[in-house]
VEXVOVEX-54353 format. One line per field, with one value per residue (C-alpha): residue number from 1; chain; x negated, z, y negated. Coordinates in steps of 0.001 Angstrom, whole numbers. Each point is the difference from the previous one (the first is absolute). Example, Ala and Ser with C-alpha at 12.3 -4.5 7.8 and 13.67 -1.06 7.14 Angstrom:
BEGIN
pos = c(1;2)
unit = c(A;A)
X = c(-12300;-1370)
Z = c(7800;-660)
Y = c(4500;-3440)
END
This chain:
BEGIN
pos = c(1;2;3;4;5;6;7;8;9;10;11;12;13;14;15;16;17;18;19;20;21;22;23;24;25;26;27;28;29;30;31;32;33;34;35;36;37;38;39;40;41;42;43;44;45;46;47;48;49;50;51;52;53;54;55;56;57;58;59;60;61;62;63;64;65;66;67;68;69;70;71;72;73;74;75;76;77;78;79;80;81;82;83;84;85;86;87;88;89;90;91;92;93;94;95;96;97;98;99;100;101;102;103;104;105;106;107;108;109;110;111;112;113;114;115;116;117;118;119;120;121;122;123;124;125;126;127;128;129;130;131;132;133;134;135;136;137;138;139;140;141;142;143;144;145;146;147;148;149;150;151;152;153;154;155;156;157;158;159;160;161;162;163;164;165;166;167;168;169;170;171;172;173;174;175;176;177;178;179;180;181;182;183;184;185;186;187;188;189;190;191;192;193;194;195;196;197;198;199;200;201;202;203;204;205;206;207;208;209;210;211;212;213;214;215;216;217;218;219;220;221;222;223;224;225;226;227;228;229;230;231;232;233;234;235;236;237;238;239;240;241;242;243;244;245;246;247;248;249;250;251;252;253;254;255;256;257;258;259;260;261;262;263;264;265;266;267;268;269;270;271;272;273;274;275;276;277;278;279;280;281;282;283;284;285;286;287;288;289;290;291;292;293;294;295;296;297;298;299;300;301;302;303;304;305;306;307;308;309;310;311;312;313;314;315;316;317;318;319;320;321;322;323;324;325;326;327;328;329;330;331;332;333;334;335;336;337;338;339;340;341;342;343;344;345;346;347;348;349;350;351;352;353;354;355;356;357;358;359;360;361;362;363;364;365;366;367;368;369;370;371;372;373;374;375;376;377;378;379;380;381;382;383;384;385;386;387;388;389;390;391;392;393;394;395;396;397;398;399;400;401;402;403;404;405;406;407;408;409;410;411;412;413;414;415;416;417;418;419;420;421;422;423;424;425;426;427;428;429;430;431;432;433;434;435;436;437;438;439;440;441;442;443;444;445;446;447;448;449;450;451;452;453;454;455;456;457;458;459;460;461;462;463;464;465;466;467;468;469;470;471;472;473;474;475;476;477;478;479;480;481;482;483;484;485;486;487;488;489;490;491;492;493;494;495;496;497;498;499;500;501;502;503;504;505;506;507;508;509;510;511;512;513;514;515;516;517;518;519;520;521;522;523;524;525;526;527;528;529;530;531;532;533;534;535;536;537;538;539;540;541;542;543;544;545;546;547;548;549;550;551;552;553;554;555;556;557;558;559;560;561;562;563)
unit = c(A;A;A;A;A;A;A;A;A;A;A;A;A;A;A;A;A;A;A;A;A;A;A;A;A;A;A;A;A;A;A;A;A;A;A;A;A;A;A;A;A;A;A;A;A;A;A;A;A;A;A;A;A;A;A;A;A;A;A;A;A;A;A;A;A;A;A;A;A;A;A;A;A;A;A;A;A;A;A;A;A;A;A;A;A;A;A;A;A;A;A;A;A;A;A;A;A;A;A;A;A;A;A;A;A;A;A;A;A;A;A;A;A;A;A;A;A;A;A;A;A;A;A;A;A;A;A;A;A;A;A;A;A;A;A;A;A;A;A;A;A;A;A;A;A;A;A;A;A;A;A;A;A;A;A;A;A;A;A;A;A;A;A;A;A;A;A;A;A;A;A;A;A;A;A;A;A;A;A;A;A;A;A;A;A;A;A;A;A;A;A;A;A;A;A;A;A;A;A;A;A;A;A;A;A;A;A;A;A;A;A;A;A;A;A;A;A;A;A;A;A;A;A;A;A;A;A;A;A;A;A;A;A;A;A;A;A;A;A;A;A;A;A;A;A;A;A;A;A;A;A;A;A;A;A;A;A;A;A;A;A;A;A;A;A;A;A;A;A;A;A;A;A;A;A;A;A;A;A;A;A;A;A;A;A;A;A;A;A;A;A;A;A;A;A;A;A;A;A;A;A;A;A;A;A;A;A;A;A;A;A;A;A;A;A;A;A;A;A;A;A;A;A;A;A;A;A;A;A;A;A;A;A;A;A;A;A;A;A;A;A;A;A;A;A;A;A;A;A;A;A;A;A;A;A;A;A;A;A;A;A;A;A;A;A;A;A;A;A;A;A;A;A;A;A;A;A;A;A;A;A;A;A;A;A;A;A;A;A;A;A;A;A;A;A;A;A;A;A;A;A;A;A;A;A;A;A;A;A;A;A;A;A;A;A;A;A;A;A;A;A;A;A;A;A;A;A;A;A;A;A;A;A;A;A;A;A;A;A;A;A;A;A;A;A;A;A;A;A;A;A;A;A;A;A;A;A;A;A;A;A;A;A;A;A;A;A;A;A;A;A;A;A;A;A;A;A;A;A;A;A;A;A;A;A;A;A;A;A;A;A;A;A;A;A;A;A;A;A;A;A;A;A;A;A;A;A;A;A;A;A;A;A;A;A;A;A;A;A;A;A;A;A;A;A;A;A;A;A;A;A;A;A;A;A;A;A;A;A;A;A;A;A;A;A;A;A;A;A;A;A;A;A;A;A;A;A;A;A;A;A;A;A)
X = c(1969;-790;-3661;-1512;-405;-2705;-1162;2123;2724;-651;-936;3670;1667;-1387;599;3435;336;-829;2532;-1782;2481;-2068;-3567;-1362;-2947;-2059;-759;-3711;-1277;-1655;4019;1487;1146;1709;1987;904;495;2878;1337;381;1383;2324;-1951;839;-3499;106;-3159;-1040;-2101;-2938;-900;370;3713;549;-1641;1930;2944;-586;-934;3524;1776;-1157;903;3588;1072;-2578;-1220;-3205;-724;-2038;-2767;-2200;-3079;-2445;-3554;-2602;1454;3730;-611;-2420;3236;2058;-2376;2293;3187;-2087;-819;2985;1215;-2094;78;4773;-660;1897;-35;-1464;-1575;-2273;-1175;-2938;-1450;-3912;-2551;-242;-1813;-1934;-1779;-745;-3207;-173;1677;3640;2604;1289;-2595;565;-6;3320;536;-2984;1674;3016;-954;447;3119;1999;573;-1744;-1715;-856;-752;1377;-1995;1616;2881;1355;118;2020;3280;-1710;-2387;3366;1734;-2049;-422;3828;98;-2949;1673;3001;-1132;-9;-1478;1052;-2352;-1589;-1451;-2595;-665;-1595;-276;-2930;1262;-652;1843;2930;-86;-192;2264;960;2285;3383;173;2171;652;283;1442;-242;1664;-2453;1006;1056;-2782;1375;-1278;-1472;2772;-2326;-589;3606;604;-2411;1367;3383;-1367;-1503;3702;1394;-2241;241;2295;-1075;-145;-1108;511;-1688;1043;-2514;-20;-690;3471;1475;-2485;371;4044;283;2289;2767;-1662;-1819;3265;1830;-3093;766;3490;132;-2396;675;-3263;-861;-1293;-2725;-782;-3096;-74;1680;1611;2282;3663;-47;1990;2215;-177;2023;94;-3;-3326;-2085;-1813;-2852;706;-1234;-2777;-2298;1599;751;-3911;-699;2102;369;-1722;387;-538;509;-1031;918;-634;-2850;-3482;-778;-1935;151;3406;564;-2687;-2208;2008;-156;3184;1360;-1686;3531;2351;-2735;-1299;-3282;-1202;-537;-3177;76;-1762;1755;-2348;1668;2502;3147;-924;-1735;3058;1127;-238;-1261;2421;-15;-226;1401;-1030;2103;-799;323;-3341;-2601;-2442;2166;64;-2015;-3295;-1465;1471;1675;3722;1889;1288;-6;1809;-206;2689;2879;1507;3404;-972;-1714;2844;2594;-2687;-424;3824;48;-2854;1044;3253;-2421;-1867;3058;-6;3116;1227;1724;-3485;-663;2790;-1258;-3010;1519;3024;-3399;-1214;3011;449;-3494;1062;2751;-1049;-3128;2597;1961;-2789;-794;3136;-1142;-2874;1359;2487;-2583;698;-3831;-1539;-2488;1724;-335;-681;2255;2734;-835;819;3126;1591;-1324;1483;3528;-292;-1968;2176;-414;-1836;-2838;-3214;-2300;-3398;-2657;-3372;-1599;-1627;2074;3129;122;-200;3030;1862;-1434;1408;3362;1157;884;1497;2906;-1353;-2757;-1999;312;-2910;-3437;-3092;-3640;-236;-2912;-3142;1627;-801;1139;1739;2063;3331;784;-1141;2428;3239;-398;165;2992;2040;-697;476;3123;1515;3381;-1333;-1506;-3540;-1279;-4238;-1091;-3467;-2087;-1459;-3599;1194;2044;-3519;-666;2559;2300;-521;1621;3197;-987;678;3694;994;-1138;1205;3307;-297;1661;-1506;62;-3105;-195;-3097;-975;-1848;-2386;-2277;-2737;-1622;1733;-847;-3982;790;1497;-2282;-3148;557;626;-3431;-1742;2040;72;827;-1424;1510;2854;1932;2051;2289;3031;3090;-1550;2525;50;3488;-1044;-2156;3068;1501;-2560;-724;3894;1869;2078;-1140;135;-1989;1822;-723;2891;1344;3564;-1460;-799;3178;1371;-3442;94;3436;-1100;-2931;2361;2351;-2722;-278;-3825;-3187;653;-2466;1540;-3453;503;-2402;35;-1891;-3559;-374;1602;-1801;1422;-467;-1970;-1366;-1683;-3105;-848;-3507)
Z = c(-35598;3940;402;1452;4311;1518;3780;-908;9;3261;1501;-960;1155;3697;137;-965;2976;2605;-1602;-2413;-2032;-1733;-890;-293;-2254;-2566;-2927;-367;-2521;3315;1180;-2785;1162;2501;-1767;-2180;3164;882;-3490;384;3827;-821;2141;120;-1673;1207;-1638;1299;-860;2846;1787;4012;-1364;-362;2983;2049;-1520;1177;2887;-23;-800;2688;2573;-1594;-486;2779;-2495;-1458;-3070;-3094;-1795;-3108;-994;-2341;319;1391;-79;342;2870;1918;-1432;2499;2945;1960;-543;1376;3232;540;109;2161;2646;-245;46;-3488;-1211;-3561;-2470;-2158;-2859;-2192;-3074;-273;-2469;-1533;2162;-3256;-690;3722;663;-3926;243;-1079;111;3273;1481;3814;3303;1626;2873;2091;-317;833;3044;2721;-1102;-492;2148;-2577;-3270;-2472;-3038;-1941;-486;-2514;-2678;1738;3548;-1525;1987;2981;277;-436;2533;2849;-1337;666;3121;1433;-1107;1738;3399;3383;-460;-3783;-2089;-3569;-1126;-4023;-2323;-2889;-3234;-2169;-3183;-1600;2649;-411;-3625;714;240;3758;1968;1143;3781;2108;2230;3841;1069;3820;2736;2491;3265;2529;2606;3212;2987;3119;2610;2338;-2086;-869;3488;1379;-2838;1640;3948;-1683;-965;2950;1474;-2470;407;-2975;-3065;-3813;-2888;-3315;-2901;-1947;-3980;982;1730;-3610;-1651;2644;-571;3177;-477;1715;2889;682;-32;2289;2463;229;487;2583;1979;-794;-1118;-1866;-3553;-2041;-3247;-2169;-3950;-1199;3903;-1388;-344;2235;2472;-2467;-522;3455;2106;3845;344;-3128;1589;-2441;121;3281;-636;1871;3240;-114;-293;1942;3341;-599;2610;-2229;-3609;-1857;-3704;-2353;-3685;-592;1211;2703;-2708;-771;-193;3691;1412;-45;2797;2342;1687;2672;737;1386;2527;2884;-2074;-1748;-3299;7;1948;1599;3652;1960;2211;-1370;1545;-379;-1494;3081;792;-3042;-2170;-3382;-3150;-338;-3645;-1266;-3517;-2027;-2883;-2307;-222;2836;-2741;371;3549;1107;574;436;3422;2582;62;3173;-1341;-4178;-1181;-3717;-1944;-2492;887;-30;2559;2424;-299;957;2380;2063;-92;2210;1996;806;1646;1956;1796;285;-2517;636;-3015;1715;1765;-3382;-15;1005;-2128;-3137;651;402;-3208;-2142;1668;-1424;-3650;-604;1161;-2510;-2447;871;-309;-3666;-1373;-899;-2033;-1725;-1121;-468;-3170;245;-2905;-605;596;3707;-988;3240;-2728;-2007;2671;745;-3365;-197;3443;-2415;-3194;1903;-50;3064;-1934;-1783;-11;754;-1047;1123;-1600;1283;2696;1421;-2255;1268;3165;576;-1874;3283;2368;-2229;-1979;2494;-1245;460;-612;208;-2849;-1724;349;-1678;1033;-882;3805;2484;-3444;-1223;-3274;-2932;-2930;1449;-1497;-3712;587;3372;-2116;-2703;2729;1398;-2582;-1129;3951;652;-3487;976;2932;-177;-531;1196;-431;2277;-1556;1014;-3434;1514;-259;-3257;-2053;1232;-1749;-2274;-3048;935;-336;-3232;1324;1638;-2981;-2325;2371;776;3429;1489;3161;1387;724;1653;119;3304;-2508;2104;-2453;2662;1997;2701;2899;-752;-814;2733;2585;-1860;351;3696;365;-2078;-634;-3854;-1831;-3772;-2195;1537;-2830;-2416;-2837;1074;-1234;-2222;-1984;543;-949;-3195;-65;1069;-2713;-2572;603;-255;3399;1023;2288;1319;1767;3375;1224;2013;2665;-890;-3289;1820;1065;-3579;-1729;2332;-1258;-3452;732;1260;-2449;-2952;6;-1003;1466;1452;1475;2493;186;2519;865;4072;1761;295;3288;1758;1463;1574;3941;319;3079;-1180;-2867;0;1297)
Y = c(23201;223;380;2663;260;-1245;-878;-3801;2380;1683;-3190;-2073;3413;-178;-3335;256;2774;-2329;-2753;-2057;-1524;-2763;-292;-3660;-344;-1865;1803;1612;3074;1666;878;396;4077;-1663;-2053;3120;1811;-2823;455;3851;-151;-3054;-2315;-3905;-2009;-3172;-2349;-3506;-2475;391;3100;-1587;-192;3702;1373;-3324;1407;3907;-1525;-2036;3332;2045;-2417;-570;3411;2197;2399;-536;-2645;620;-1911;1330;-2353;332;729;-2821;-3260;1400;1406;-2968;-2633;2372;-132;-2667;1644;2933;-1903;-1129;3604;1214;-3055;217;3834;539;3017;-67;2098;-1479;1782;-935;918;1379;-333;3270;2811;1050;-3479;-998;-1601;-675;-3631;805;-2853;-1341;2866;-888;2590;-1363;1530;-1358;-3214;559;2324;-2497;-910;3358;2555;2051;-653;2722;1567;2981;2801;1224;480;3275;-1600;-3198;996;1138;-3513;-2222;2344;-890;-3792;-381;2270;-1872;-3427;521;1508;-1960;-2658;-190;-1735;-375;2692;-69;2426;26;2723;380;-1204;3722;1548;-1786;544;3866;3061;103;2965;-397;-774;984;-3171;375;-3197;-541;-2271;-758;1154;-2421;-602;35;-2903;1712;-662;-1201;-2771;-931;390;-2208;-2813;488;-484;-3240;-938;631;-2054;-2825;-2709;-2063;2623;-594;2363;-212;1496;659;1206;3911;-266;91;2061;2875;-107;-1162;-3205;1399;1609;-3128;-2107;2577;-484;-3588;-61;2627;-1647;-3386;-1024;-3490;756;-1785;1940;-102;414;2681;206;-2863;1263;2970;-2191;-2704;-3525;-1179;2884;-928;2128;-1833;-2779;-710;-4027;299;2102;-2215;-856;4053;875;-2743;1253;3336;2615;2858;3;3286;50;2672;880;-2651;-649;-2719;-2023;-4059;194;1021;-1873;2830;1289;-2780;-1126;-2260;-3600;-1456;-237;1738;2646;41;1210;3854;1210;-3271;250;-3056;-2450;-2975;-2118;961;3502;1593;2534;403;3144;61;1050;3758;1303;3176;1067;3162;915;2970;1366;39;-1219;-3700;-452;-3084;573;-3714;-591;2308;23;913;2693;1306;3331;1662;1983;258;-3690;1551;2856;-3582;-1100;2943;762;-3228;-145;3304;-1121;-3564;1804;1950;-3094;-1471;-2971;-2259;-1875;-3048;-653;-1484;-2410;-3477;489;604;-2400;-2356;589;710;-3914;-964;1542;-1523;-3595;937;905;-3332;-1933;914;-1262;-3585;1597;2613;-2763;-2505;-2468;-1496;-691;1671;3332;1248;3690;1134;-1651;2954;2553;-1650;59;3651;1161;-1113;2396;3067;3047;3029;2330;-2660;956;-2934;-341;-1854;-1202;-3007;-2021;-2985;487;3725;-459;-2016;2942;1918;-2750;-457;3264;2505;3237;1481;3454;2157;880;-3434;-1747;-294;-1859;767;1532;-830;93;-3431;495;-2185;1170;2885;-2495;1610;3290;452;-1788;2746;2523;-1179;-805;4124;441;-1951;-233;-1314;-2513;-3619;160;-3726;-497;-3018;-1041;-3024;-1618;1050;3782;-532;-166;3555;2426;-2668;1317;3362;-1759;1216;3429;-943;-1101;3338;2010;-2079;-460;-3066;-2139;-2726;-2229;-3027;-1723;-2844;-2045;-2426;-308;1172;3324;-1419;2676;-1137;-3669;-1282;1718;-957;-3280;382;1169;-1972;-3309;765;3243;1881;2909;-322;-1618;1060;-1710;-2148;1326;2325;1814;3329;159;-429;3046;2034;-1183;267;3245;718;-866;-3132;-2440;-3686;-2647;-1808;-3165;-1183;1756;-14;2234;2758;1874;-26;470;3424;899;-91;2102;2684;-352;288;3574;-309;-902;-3416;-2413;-2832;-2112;-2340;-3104;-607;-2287;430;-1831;2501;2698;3237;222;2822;1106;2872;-245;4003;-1008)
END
C-alpha cells in the first residue's frame, strides 16, 4: 500500500524537475521520506558503503551529464563523512544538491541523536547552506537549492529537513524550473582581448573545465580553428580538441608558456596549476609582471594574461591580468570571433609559431616511445600507459585518483572527446576514485569506464567496490602499486635526506579485495602481463582490479607542488 504524501514526496518531485535521475545515499532513519519519496516518483536509490562516495558520485554526475547531481545523508556524522566530496564541489564548481537529514525540530536543544546545526559548517563551502522552515515550504526550499546550484557559477548547494518535517504532510508544488540566462561580456572587454591578439604574435589558449560545463566545447574548438590558435587544455578542457589535432599542443605545454607573449585562459582559475598566472621566463620574455633591468631582458615585454570566465565572481583577483571578460562561455566565444574580425586578427600570422610547437609535441611524443614500451623490471609505470593507449576505445571515460600514478595519466591519456574525463579538480582531494566510477558507469552505460588509482588513494573508497558489484556496475581499475605515498616520499627525502609516513605495503593486494568483496582482479609483475591482464579486465564484465606493482624508484617529474 503506497504511503501517504509527505514533504519526501515534494522534495524527490522537484528534484526530478530539474533532472535528477539518481539519488546516491547511505541509508539513515532521519531521510527515510525521501527514500519513500524516490519509491513513489520512480527515482533510481543508489546506496554505498561511505558517505564521501555518494556526494563524489553526485558530484561525478553533474559534471558528466550538466544537470545537477543528487546526494541524501543522514543526520550528524552522515553529513560531516560528506564534507570533502562537498569541497570538492564547490572548488570544480559542480553543481550538487546535497540534502541532509535533521534532528527533529520538536526535541532540539534536548540532546536528540546525531543533534548537529549543519549548515554553519558547510557555509564556506556552498554557495548556500540552509535549513527548512518547514513541511509546507519543502518544494519551494529544494526549488531554489537546485536553481541556486545550477546558476553561473554553478556550485554545491545543502539543505537540510528537520526530521519531523520531513515526516509531515507537505502541499503539492508546482515546480518552476529555470535556465539561467546567458550573461553577456561587455564588448569593451572582449574587444580589448581581441586588440591584444592582434597584437600578439606568440598566443596560448587554455581550456579550462568551465569550457565543458558551460556547453561550450564546440564554440571553443571553432575559436581555435578559425584563428589558428595552439591549444593546451586543463581537466575537464581535455577532449574538446582530440587526441592529434594540429592545434592540441599540450606535450609542449612548457616551451608554449614559456615563449608565449599572450596567454589567454578560459574556464578555470589561474591557481597552482597555471602558475598562479605567471608566464614567460624563455626565449626573451619574462615571467608575467616581470619589470626587465636584467641582461638580456631590458626591452623585452612581459607575458600578457587574459583570464574568461563565466561568472565575474571567477575572474582572477590575485594579480592583474591584461585584460579579463565574464559571460556565457559560448556567447565569449561567438563574441570574440566577431570582434577579432574587427581589429583585424590574421590567422596565418600564427603560422611559424604553431608549426614551432606542433614541432616540439611531436618530438615530446617521439621521445616517449622507449618508455611507454619499457620492459624494465620493476615495471616503468609509463609501461602502463602504453599498453592502455592499445585497448582505450573513443568514447572511454578515464578516471583519475592519485598522486604520481595519476599524473602520468595527465601527461599520457589524452582524450579524444570532450566530456570524458574526471580528476578531483584544483581541491586535490583523495578518495573521489569509487564514488566518480559509479557515476559513470550510470552516466556512460555503454562506454569504457577505466579508474586510474595510485595504491595511496585505493585505501580511501575500496570497499565501495562493494557497491559496483550490488548494483552491477562494471569498471575497470588499475592500481600503480609502489608500495609508497610517492608524491610526499620522494620529495621528503630531498629535503631532508631521509623520509617518514610515507610508506605503504609492497605489493599489497588489493586485487584481492575486489575480489573478495565480489569483483575479478589480478596482481602484475612483469611487464609483458600487462596488456593481456587489461584485456581480461575488459572482457570480465564485472568490477575488475588490474593491480600492478611499478617501480618505486621512480618518481614523476613534476614541476609543480600546488604550494
Amino acid at each position: 500500500m503506497e504511503s501517504a504524501k509527505h514533504a519526501g514526496d515534494a522534495a524527490v518531485a522537484v528534484s526530478k524537475a530539474y533532472g535528477v535521475e539518481t539519488m546516491f545515499t547511505l541509508s539513515g532513519g532521519h531521510v527515510f521520506p525521501l527514500y519513500d519519496g524516490a519509491v513513489h516518483e520512480d527515482m533510481r536509490i543508489l546506496d554505498v558503503r561511505h558517505e564521501q562516495s555518494a556526494v563524489f558520485a553526485a558530484e561525478a554526475t553533474a559534471r558528466l551529464t550538466r544537470s545537477p547531481g543528487l546526494a541524501v545523508l543522514t543526520a550528524g556524522p552522515g553529513i560531516t563523512n560528506g564534507v570533502s566530496g562537498i569541497a570538492t564541489a564547490h572548488f570544480n564548481g559542480s553543481p550538487v544538491v546535497v540534502m541532509g537529514g535533521r534532528a527533529p525540530q520538536s526535541r532540539w536543544g534536548s540532546g536528540a541523536l546525531q543533534e548537529m546545526d549543519h549548515p554553519p559548517l558547510l557555509g564556506p563551502i556552498t554557495k548556500l547552506s540552509f535549513t527548512s522552515s518547514g513541511a509546507e515550504s519543502v518544494g519551494q526550499d529544494v526549488e531554489s537549492a537546485f536553481r541556486t546550484a545550477v546558476a553561473p557559477h554553478r556550485g554545491p548547494v545543502f539543505l537540510d529537513f528537520y526530521m519531523d518535517h520531513l515526516f509531515s504532510p507537505s502541499p503539492a508544488h508546482n515546480v518552476q524550473t529555470q535556465t539561467p540566462s546567458p550573461l553577456e561580456p561587455d564588448p569593451d572587454d572582449v574587444a580589448a582581448i581581441a586588440r591584444l591578439l592582434a597584437e600578439a604574435e606568440r598566443p596560448v589558449l587554455v581550456y579550462g573545465s568551465d569550457v565543458w560545463m558551460d556547453r561550450a566545447e564546440e564554440a571553443a574548438r571553432d575559436f581555435a580553428e578559425t584563428w589558428r590558435l595552439p591549444v593546451i587544455p586543463n581537466g575537464q578542457g581535455r577532449g574538446i580538441l582530440p587526441a592529434g589535432h594540429e592545434l592540441l599542443v599540450t606535450r609542449a605545454r612548457g616551451q608554449a608558456f614559456a615563449q608565449a607573449d599572450l596567454v589567454i585562459v578560459v574556464g578555470t582559475p589561474l591557481d597552482f596549476r597555471l602558475g598562479y598566472g605567471s608566464f614567460g621566463g624563455s626565449g626573451g620574455f619574462p615571467p608575467s609582471g616581470h619589470s626587465g633591468g636584467k641582461e638580456g631582458l631590458a626591452a623585452a615585454k612581459p607575458t600578457r594574461v587574459v583570464h574568461i570566465a563565466d561568472a565575474p565572481s571567477q575572474l582572477a583577483t590575485h594579480m592583474q591580468p591584461a585584460a579579463s571578460a565574464a559571460g556565457d562561455l559560448s556567447v565569449v566565444f561567438w563574441s570574440l570571433g566577431t570582434a577579432c574580425g574587427d581589429a583585424g586578427v590574421k590567422p596565418d600570422a600564427y603560422a611559424s609559431w604553431v608549426s614551432k610547437l606542433s614541432d616540439a609535441a611531436a618530438a615530446a611524443i617521439a621521445g616517449d616511445a622507449e618508455l611507454l614500451a619499457s620492459d624494465s623490471d620493476p615495471i616503468h609505470p609509463m609501461r602502463i600507459y602504453g599498453e592502455l593507449g592499445k585497448v582505450l576505445a573513443d568514447d572511454a571515460v578515464v578516471i583519475g585518483d592519485g598522486g604520481d600514478f595519476v599524473s602520468y595519466a595527465g601527461k599520457y591519456v589524452e582524450p579524444k572527446q570532450p566530456g570524458n574525463w574526471l580528476d578531483p579538480g584544483p581541491y586535490g582531494c583523495l578518495g573521489t576514485g569509487l564514488g566518480y566510477s559509479i557515476a559513470a558507469r550510470l552516466a556512460r552505460p555503454s562506454s569504457q569506464v577505466v579508474l586510474l588509482l595510485g595504491d595511496g588513494a585505493a585505501g580511501f573508497s575500496l570497499m565501495d567496490v562493494d557497491t559496483l558489484v550490488r548494483h552491477k556496475l562494471p569498471v575497470v581499475m588499475i592500481c600503480g602499486n609502489n608500495g609508497m605515498w610517492g608524491l610526499e616520499k620522494h620529495p621528503m627525502r630531498l629535503l631532508y635526506g631521509y623520509d617518514v609516513a610515507a610508506d605503504l605495503q609492497p605489493q599489497c593486494r588489493y586485487d584481492q579485495v575486489v575480489t573478495a568483496l565480489g569483483g575479478g582482479g589480478e596482481l602484475v609483475t612483469k611487464p609483458s602481463e600487462i596488456g593481456p591482464a587489461l584485456r581480461r579486465a575488459f572482457d570480465s564484465g564485472v568490477p575488475y582490479m588490474v593491480n600492478v606493482a611499478t617501480d618505486p624508484q621512480v618518481a614523476y617529474p613534476r614541476s609543480t607542488t600546488g604550494v
